[in-house]
C-alpha positions as CSV (number, residue, x, y, z in Angstrom):
1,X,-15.5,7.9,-2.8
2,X,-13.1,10.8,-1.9
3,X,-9.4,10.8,-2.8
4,X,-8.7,12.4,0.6
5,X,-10.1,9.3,2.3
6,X,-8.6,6.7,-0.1
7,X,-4.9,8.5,1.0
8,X,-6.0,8.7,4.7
9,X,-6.5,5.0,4.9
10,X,-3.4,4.1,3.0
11,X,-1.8,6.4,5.4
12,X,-2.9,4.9,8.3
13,X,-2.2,1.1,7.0
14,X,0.8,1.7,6.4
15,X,1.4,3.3,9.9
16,X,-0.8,0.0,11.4
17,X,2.0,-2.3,9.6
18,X,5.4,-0.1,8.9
19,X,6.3,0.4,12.5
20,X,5.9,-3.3,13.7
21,X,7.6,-4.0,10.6
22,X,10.3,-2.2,11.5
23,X,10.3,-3.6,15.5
24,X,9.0,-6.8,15.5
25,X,9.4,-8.2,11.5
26,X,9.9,-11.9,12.5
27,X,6.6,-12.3,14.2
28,X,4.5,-9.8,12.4
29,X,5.4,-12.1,9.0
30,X,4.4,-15.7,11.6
31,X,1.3,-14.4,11.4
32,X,1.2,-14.8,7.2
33,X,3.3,-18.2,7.8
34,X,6.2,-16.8,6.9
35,X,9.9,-18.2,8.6
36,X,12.5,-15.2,8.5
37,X,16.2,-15.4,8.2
38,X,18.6,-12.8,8.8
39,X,18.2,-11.9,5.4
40,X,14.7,-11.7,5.7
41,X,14.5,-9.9,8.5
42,X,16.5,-7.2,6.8
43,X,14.0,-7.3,3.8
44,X,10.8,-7.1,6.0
45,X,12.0,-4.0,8.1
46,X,13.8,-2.2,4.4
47,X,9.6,-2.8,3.8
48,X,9.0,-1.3,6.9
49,X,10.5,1.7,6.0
50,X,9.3,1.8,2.4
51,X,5.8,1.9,4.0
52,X,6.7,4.7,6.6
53,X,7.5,6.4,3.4
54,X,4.1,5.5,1.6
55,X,2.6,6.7,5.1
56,X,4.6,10.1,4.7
57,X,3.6,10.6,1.0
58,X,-0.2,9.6,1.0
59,X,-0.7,12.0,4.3
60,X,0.3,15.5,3.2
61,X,-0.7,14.4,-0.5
62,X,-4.2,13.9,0.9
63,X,-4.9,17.7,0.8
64,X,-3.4,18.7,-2.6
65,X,-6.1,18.6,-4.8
66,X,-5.0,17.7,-8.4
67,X,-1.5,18.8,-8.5
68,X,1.2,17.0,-11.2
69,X,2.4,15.6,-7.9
70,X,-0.4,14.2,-6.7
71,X,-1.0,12.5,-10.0
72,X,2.2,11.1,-9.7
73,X,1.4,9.9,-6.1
74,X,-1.7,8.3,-7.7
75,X,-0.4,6.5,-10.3
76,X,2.6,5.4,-8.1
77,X,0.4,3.9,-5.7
78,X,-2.1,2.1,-8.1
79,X,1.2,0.4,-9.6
80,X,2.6,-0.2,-5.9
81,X,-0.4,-1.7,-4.9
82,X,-1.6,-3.7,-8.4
83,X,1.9,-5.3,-8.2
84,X,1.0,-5.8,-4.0
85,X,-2.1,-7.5,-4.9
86,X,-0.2,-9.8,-7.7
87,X,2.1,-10.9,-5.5
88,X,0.3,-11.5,-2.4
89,X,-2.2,-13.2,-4.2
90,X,-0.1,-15.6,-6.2
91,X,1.7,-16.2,-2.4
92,X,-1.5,-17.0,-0.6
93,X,-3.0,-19.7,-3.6
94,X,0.4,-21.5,-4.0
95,X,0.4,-22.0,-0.1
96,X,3.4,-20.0,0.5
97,X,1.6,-17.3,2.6
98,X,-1.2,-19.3,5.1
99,X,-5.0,-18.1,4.8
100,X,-4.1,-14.9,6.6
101,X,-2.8,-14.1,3.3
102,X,-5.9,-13.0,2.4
103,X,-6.4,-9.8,4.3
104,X,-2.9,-9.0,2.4
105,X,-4.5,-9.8,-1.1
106,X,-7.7,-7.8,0.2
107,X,-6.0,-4.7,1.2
108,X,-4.1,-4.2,-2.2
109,X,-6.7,-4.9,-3.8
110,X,-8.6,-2.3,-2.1
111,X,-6.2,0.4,-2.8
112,X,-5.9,-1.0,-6.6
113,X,-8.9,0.0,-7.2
114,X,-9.5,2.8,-4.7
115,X,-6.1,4.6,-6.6
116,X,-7.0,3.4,-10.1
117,X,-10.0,4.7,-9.9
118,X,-8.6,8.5,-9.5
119,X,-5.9,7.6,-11.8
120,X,-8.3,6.4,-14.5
121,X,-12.0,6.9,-14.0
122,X,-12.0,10.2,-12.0
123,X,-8.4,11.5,-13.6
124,X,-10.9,14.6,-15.5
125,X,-12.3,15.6,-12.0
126,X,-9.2,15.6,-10.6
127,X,-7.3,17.8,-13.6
128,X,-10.5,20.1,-13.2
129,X,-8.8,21.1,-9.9
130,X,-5.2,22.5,-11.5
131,X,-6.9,25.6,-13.4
């Protein structure tokens, strides 16, 4: 597994659901079982934006190869995406998210892993790269 490729897919996620979050938030969350209000709606395209960000940051942090920043953008998104995976999953077995739920749970816990393991397993290789 290559850090490059674990930030190239979080990229391109959160491209696949930032910009219909942004556009279309009431029918993109339908598809989880989710009813939005006004306030909702709000909320889910504020998310929208945050992952446009997360898009932004995981792209040209693909390429830096061990920096202090892209340790920080490492850790940040193995805590993003641990708490992700927590709250998706606890959403999806209480019934409040339908069985689509699960791609959600699946796809932070994906990048859990994928960004803990650079943060925690691979962390040396990565330092290596800074000298």
């Amino acid at each position: 597994m290559k850090l490059k490729n674990v930030m190239t897919a979080k990229a391109l996620v959160c491209l696949f659901f930032g910009i219909p979050l942004l556009f279309i938030p009431v029918q993109i969350m339908k598809l989880y079982g989710l009813d939005l209000d006004l306030s909702g709606t709000v909320m889910a395209r504020l998310y929208g934006a945050a992952m446009l960000g997360n898009l932004l940051l995981t792209w040209f942090a693909r390429e830096d190869n061990g920096s202090l920043s892209q340790r920080a953008i490492i850790l940040q998104m193995f805590l993003y995406n641990g708490i992700g995976f927590v709250i998706t999953l606890m959403a999806t077995l209480t019934g409040v998210m339908n069985a689509f739920g699960w791609t959600a749970v699946a796809i932070y816990l994906f990048f859990t892993v994928g960004f803990g393991y650079f943060e925690f397993v691979k962390q040396s290789v990565i330092l290596k790269h800074e000298h």
